[in-house]
C-alpha positions, 0 to 999 in steps of 0.5 A, spaced: 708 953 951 713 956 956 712 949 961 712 943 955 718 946 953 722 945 959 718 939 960 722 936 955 728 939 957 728 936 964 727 929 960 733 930 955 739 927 958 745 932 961 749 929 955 746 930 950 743 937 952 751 939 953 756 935 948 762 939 946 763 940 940 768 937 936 771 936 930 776 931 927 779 931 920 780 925 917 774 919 918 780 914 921 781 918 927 774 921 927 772 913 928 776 913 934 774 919 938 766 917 936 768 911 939 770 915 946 765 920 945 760 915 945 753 916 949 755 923 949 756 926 942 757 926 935 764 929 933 764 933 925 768 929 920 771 934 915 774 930 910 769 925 907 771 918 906 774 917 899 777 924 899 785 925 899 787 929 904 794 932 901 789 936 896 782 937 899 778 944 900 773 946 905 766 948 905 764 954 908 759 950 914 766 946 915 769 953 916 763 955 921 764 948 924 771 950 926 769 956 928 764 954 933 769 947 935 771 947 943 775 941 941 779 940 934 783 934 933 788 934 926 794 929 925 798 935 923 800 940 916 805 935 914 798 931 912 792 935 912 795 943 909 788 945 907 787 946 914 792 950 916 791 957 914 783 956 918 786 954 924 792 960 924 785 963 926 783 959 931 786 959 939 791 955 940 788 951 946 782 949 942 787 945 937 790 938 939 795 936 934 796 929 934 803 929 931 805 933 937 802 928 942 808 925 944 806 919 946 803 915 940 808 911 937 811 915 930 816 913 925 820 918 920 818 917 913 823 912 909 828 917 905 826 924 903 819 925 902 815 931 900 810 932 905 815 933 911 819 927 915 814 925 921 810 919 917 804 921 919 800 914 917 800 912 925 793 910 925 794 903 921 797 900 928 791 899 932 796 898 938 796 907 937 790 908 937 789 904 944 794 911 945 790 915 941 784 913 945 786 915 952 789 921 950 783 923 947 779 921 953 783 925 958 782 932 953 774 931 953 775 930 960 779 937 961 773 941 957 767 936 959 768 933 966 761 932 967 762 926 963 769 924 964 767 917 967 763 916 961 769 916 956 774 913 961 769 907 960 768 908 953 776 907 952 776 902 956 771 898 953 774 900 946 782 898 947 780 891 950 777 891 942 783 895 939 787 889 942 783 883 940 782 887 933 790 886 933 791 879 935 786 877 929 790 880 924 797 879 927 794 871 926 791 872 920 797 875 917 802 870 918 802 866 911 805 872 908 811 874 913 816 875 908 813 875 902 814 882 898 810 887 895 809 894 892 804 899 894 803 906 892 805 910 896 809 910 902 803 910 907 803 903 910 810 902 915 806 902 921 802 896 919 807 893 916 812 894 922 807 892 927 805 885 923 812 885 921 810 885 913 815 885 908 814 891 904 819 893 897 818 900 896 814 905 892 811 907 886 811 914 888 813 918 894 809 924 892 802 923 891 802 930 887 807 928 881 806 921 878 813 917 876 816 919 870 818 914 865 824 912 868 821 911 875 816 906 872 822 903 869 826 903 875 820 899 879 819 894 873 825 891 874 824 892 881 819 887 881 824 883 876 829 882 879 825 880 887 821 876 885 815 881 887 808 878 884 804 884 887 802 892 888 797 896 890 793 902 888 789 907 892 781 909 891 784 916 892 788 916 886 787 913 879 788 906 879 792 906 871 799 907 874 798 901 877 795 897 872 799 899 868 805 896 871 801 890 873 800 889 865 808 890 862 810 887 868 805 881 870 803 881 876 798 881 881 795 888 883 790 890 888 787 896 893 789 899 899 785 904 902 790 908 908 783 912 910 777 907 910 770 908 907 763 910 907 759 904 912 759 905 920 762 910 925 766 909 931 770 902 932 767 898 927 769 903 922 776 902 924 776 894 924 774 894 917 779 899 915 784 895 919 781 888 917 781 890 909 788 892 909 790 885 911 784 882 907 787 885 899 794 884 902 793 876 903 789 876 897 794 878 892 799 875 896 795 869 897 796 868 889 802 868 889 803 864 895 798 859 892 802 859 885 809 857 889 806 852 892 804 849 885 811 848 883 812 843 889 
């Protein structure tokens, strides 16, 4: 039994015998450290697809998986507090803090917000996680050199498809420059900056307290008085804020979901979450350009 065991063992490949153990906390930035890690191991996902982040709880198994984690990568506490207090528990050096990484491109929130001053939405530019990728790169390679070859060609491999996935959307988006909108919260400026949207505001900028009757006033004449014909909500939230000023106000609205979905992992994930960005953004805009045009 001794020898078949051993057998088999000698069969495994050394990866997938001595993976590191990694934990990423959100799925946008999981999908790229899975990208890097590729052929070499499977990163944990704590918060699952669909969860917020400014409210989640953990699972005991998440705690155990922290525990165990050679490697934690998390934005920050200004996004995901829940994890705090479990990572005061941990050694520092286990933990890698992406908005630490002074590398990545970071944008100060616009005005006051309730969840620090660092807009930690850095991932909806594709051209950070090329950043994010290299970063993440050398730091499995610091605690797993046996297989820094292998993530190096894997971060290669995935910026060349960051770059392209850019490219496609900078052209796709070029119909709405200059065309204004409102979205939920303010999450977006990183994709808006890098595909040079034309944002008008928010409806909320804490996502814990919903707008007051004055706000919602505030942001109908908002709407009136710019000629907007579009907002968006988030599947995190519940949609009837927003729908309910589309109704009083007339205009379209659609969904923008900032974190992605269920389907797939690594850099597929993330184009489709990039991609469906620029997919509800064109189509509720796309209205209100189609409607000029028949005005002509």
């Amino acid at each position: 039994m001794k020898h078949t065991l051993l057998k088999i063992l000698l069969l495994l490949p050394l990866a997938a015998i001595a993976q590191p153990k990694v934990v990423v906390s959100i799925k946008p930035i999981h999908d790229i450290v899975q990208a890097v890690m590729q052929d070499v191991g499977q990163p944990t996902l704590l918060l699952a697809p669909g969860a917020s982040p400014h409210s989640y709880a953990m699972k005991p198994s998440q705690m155990r998986a922290i525990q165990d984690a050679e490697l934690i990568i998390w934005i920050g506490p200004d996004l995901e507090n829940f994890l705090s207090k479990p990572l005061a528990q941990i050694k520092p050096q286990k933990i890698m803090t992406l908005l630490n990484e002074h590398e990545l491109i970071l944008y100060p929130y616009h005005g006051e917000h309730a969840h620090g001053h660092i807009d930690p939405h850095f991932w909806l530019d594709p051209l950070n996680m090329q950043i994010l990728a290299d970063i993440v790169a050398v730091r499995l390679s610091e605690i797993d050199p046996e297989n820094a070859n292998v993530y190096r060609a894997n971060t290669q491999l995935l910026k060349a498809e960051l770059g392209k996935l850019n490219q496609e959307i900078a052209d796709q988006l070029k119909p709405i420059k200059g065309k204004p909108f409102i979205v939920f919260h303010d999450a977006y400026q990183y994709f808006e900056k890098r595909y040079s949207l034309s944002p008008a505001g928010s409806i909320t900028i804490n996502t814990d307290i919903m707008p007051s009757a004055a706000q919602l006033l505030a942001i109908k004449q908002t709407l009136k008085k710019q000629g907007i014909s579009c907002i968006f909500s988030e599947p995190q939230f519940s949609p009837a804020v927003v729908e309910r000023i589309a109704a009083e106000a007339g205009v379209e609205y659609g969904t923008l979901n900032p974190i992605g979905g269920t389907e797939g992992t690594g850099f597929t994930a993330y184009a489709a979450l990039i991609q469906q960005l620029a997919d509800a953004l064109l189509q509720c805009l796309q209205v209100e350009l189609n409607n000029d045009q028949t005005t002509y």
